[in-house]
N, C-alpha and C positions, 0 to 999 in steps of 0.2 A: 448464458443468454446474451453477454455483452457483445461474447467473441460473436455470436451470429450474427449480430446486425453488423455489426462491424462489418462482417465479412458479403453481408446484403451489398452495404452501401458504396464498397469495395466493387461488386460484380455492376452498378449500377453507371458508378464513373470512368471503369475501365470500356461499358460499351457504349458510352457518350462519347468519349475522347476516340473508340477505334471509328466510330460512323462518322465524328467530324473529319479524321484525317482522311477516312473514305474519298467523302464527301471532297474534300481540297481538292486533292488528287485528279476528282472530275471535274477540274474550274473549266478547262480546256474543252471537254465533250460536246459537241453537239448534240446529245441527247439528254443534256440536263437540265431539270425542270425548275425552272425561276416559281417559286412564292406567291400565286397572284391574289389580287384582292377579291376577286371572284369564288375564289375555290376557298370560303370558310361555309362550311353547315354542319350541319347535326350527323356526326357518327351513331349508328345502333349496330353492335355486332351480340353475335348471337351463337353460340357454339358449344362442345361439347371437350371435356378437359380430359385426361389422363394423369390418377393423382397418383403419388407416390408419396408414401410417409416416412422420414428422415429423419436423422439426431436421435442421439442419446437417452430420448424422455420414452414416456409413455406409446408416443406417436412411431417413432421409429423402431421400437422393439413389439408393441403390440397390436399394431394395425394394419392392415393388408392394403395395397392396393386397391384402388378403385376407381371407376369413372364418375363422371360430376358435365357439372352443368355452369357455363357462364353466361352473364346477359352484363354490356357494357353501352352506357353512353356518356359520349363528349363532345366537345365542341371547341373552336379555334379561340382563343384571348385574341380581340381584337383584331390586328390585321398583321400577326405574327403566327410561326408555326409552333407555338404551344399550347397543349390541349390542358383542358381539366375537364372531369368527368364523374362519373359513380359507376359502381362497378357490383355486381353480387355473383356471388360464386357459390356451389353446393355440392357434396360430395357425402358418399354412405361409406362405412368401412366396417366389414366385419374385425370380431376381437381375436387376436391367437390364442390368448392364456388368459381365462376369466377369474382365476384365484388373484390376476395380477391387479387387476381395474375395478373388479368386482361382479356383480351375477348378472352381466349384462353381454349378448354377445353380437352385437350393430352400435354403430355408433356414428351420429347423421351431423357432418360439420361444413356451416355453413358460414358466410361474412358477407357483408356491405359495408361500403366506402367512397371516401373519394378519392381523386389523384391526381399528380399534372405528369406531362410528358411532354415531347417533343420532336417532332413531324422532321426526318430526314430525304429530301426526293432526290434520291441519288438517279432516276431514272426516271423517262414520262410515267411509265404506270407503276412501278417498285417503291416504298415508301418503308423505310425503317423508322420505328417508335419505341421508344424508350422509355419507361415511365416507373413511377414509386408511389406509395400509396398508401393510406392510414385507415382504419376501418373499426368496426364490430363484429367479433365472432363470438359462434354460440355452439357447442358440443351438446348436443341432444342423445339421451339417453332412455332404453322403457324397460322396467322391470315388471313384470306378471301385469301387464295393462297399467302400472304406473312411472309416469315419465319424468326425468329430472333433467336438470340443465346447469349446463355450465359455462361462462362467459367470460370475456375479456377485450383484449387491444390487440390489431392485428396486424401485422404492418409488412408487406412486399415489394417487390422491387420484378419490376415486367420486361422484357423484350419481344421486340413482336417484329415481324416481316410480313407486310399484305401486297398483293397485286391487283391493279384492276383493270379488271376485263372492257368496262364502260365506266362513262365517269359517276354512275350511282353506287356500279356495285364492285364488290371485290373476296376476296379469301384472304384469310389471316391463316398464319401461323404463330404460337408463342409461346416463350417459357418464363412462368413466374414460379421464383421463389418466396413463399410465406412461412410467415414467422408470427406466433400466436405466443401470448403471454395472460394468463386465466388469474380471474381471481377466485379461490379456491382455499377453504382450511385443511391444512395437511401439516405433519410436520415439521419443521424447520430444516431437518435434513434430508426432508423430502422433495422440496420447494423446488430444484431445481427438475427434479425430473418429472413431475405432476402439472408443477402449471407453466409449463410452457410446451407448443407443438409444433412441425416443424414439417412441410409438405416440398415438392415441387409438382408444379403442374403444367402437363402441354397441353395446350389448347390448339385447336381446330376447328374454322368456324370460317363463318360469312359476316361481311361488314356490307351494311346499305348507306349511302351519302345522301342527305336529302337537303 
């Protein structure tokens, strides 16, 4: 579980440091967008994700694929381009092997959080965001009409690329990797591959600026 953050926080610094040198690069351009104090409001984006279940645990040997649902909002810190925000996310996955998790064959995982990031305008309308983020997830589970749950700390690391068409609205693209850590009684030589889970998700979706 250490090596995956690790390796989160890894994917997070390497796409700060490639958007800044991006960004240098265009000091010269004419088409690059200065910072104004006018352009901070309220982001609402809205979109629909493409999950994929990953690693060594539970998640990545016994869960398929599935679509999901994200709803994000943020807003600028002061009169800088860094954002914080909340974020919730949701996603259903059927089971491959029920002898493996138990007699359950859907499994509904969802998080809320919050985040910071940070606004790259490498172009008038083009804007790269980078962001990491600390949360609540919950593993929902029903057997014969009764439902059990399971919960924990959740923590990802986002990249995003939006365009906007006018200055309210725009399109996102992006990929977050999450990393889920349960609390969960199992035993001890279990620990590693039970309570932790382990997704990437592409999102596609609409941002409104208001």
């Amino acid at each position: 579980m250490k090596f995956f953050t690790k390796q989160l926080l890894l994917a997070f610094i390497l796409i700060s440091v490639n958007l800044v040198s991006g960004q240098e690069g265009d000091e010269s351009s004419e088409n690059k967008f200065d910072f104004a104090q006018d352009d901070h409001y309220l982001n609402i984006k809205i979109g629909g994700d493409y999950v994929q279940p990953i690693g060594n645990t539970f998640t990545g040997d016994n869960l398929k694929s599935s679509g999901g649902f994200n709803l994000e909002l943020s807003f600028n810190l002061f009169e800088t381009p860094v954002l914080l925000g909340a974020r919730f996310s949701s996603s259903s996955h059927d089971i491959i092997d029920q002898s493996l998790v138990g007699n359950y064959d859907e499994t509904f995982n969802s998080f809320i959080g919050g985040f910071a990031g940070y606004q790259f305008f490498s172009r008038q309308k083009l804007r790269l965001t980078p962001s990491i983020g600390i949360g609540h997830v919950t593993y929902r589970q029903s057997i014969n009409s009764n439902s059990f749950r399971d919960s924990g700390t959740t923590f990802w690391v986002n990249g995003e690329v939006s365009y906007n068409f006018v200055k309210w609205f725009a399109v996102y693209g992006n990929v977050t990797l999450q990393n889920d850590y349960l609390k969960m009684d199992v035993p001890a030589e279990l620990e590693d591959y039970f309570k932790s889970g382990h997704f990437v998700r592409l999102g596609l979706g609409v941002k409104f600026v208001l």
